[in-house]
C-alpha positions as a Markdown table, in Angstrom:
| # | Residue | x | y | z |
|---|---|---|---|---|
| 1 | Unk | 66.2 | 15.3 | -11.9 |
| 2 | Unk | 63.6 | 12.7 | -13.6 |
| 3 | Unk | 61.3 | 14.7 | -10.9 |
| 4 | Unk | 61.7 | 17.8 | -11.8 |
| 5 | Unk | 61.9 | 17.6 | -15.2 |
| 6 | Unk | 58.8 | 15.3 | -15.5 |
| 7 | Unk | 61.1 | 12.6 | -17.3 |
| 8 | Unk | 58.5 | 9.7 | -16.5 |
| 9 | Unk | 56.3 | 11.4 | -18.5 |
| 10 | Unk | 56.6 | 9.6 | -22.2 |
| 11 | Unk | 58.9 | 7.0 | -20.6 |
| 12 | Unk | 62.2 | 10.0 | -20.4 |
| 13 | Unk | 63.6 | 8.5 | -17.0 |
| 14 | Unk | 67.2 | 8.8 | -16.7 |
| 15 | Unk | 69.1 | 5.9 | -14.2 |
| 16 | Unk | 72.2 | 7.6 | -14.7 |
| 17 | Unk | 74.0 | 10.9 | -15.4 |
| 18 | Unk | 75.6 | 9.3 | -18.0 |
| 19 | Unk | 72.6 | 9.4 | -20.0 |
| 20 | Unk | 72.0 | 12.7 | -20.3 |
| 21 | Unk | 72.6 | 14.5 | -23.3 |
| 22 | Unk | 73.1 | 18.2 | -23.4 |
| 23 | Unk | 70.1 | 19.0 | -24.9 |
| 24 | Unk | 66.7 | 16.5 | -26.0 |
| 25 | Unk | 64.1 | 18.3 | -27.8 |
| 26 | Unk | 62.3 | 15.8 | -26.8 |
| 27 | Unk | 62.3 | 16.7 | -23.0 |
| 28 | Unk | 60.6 | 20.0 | -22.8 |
| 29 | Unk | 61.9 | 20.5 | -19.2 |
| 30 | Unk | 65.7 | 19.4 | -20.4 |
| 31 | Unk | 65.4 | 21.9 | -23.3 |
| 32 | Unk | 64.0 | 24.7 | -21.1 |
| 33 | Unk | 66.8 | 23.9 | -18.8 |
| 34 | Unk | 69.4 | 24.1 | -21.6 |
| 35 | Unk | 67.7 | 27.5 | -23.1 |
| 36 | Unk | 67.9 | 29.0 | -19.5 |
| 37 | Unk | 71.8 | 28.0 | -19.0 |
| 38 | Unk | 72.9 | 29.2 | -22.3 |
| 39 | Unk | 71.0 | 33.3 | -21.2 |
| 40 | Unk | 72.7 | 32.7 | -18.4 |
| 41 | Unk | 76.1 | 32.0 | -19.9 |
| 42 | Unk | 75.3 | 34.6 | -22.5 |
| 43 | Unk | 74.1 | 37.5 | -20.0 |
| 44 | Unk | 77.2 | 36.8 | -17.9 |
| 45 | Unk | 79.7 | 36.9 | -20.4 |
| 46 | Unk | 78.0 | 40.0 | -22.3 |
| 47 | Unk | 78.5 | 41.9 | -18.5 |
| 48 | Unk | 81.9 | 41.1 | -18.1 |
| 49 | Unk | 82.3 | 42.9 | -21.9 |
| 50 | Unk | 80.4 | 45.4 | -20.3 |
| 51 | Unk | 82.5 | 46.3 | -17.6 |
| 52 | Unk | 85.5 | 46.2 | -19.1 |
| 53 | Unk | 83.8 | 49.2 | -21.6 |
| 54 | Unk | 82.5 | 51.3 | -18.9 |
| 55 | Unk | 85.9 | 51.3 | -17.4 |
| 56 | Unk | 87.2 | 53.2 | -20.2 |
| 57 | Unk | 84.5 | 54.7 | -21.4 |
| 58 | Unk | 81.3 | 55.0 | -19.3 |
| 59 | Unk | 79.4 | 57.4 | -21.2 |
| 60 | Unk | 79.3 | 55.2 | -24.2 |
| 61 | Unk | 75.8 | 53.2 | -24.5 |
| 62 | Unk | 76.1 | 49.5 | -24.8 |
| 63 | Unk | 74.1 | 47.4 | -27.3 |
| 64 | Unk | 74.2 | 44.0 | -28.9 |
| 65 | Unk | 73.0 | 42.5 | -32.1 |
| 66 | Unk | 69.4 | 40.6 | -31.2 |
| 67 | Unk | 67.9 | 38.5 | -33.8 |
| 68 | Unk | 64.4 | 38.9 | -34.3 |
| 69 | Unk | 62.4 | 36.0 | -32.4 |
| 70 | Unk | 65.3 | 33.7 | -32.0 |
| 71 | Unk | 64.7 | 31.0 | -29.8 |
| 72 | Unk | 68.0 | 30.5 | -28.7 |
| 73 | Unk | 68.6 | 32.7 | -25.8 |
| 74 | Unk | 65.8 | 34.7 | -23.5 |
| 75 | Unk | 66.1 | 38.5 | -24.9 |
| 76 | Unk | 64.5 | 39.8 | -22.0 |
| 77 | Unk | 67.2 | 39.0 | -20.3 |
| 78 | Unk | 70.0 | 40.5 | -22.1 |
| 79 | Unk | 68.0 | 43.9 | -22.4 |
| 80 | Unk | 68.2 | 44.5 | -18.8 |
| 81 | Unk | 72.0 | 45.3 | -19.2 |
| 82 | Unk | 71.9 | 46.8 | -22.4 |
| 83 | Unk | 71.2 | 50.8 | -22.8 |
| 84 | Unk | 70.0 | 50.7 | -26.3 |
| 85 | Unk | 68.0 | 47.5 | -27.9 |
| 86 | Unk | 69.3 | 47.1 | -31.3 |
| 87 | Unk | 67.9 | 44.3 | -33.9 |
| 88 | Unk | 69.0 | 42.8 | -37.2 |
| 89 | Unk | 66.5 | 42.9 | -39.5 |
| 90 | Unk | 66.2 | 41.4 | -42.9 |
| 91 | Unk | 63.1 | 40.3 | -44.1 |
| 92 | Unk | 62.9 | 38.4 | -47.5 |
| 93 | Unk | 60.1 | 40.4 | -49.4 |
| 94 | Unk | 59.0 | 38.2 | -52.9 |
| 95 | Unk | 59.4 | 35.1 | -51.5 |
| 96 | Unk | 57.2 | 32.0 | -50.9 |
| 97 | Unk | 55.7 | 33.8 | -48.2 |
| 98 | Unk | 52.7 | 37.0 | -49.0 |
| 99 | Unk | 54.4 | 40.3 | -48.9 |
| 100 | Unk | 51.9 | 41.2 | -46.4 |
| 101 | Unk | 52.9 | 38.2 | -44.1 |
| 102 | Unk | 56.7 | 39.5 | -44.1 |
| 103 | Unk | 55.5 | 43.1 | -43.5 |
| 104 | Unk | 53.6 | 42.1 | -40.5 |
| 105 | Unk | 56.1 | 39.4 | -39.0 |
| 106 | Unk | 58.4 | 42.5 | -39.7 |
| 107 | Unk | 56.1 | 45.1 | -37.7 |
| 108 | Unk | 55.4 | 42.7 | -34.9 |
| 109 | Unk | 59.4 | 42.3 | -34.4 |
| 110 | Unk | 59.9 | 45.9 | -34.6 |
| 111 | Unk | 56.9 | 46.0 | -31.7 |
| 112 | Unk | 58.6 | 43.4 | -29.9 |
| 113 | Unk | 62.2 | 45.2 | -29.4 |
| 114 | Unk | 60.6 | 48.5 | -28.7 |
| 115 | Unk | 58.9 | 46.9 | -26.3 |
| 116 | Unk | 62.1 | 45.6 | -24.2 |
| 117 | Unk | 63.1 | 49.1 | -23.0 |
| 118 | Unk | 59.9 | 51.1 | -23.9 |
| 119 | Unk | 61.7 | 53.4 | -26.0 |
| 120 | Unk | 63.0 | 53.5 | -29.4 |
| 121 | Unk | 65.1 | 50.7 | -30.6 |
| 122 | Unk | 67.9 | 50.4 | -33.3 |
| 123 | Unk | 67.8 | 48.4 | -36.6 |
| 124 | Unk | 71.4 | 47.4 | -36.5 |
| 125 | Unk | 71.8 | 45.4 | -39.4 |
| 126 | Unk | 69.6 | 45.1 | -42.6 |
| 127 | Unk | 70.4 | 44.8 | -46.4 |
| 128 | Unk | 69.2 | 46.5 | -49.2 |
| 129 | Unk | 69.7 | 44.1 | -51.6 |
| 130 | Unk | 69.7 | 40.2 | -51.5 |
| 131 | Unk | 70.8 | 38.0 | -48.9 |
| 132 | Unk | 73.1 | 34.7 | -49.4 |
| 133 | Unk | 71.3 | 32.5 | -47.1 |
| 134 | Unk | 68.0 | 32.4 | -48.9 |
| 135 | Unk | 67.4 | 29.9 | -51.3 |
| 136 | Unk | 65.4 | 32.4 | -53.4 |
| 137 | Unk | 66.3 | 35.5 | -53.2 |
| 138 | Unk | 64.8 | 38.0 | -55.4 |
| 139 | Unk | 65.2 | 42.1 | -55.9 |
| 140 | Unk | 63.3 | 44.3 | -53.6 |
| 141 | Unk | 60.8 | 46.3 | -54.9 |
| 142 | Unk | 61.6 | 50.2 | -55.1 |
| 143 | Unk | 60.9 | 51.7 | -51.7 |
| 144 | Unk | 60.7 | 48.1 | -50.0 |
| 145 | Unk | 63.4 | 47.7 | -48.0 |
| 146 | Unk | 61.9 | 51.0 | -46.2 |
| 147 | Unk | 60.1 | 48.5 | -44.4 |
| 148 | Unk | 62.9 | 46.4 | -42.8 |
């Protein structure tokens, strides 16, 4: 294990099982590990949901929410059982950020989800008013939220 994942390197060698933690940020190799076991646990939960739809009704297209660039899970991976990427989208225009930062992080996620199946994609989720998570959250602009 210290081998693989290059735990020597800054001093990260394990003597024991025991020691390990389920995830260290601080071991690139451990947190790669961790990101590719949670897809996996993910991908093979999400086709066991699948199966049991396509049992009962096959013609219907399966889709989850994705998130964006969430770092959490490997989207790639998920698309190649879905029949429709769909995204959640809600981008938080007026805000400490230039409107023309938000409209191009927006475009470039938009990009990125087409880009999973090479066809259209769809926004799942959006808002057109405020969000609760944001710890300033102002009113759009008319025609604004267009752009999510």
């Amino acid at each position: 294990m210290n081998k693989a994942w290059w735990a020597h390197f800054w001093s990260h060698t394990f003597t024991s099982f025991d020691e390990v933690e389920a995830i260290d940020p601080h071991l690139n190799a451990m947190a790669l590990d961790w990101k590719r076991f949670t897809t996996y646990q993910t991908v093979d939960f999400m086709r066991a949901e699948i199966a049991a739809l396509r049992e009962f009704s096959p013609d219907v297209p399966v889709t989850t929410n994705m998130m964006g660039t969430y770092e959490g899970l490997d989207y790639w991976r998920l698309a190649r059982d879905l029949d429709v990427i769909s995204w959640d989208s809600y981008p938080l225009w007026h805000s400490d950020r230039p409107d023309y930062e938000i409209a191009s992080d927006t475009a470039f996620k938009h990009d990125l989800n087409r880009c999973m199946k090479r066809r259209p994609w769809l926004l799942m989720e959006s808002t057109p008013s405020n969000v609760n998570w944001a710890s300033i959250s102002r009113p759009k602009k008319p025609g604004v939220h267009r752009l999510a």
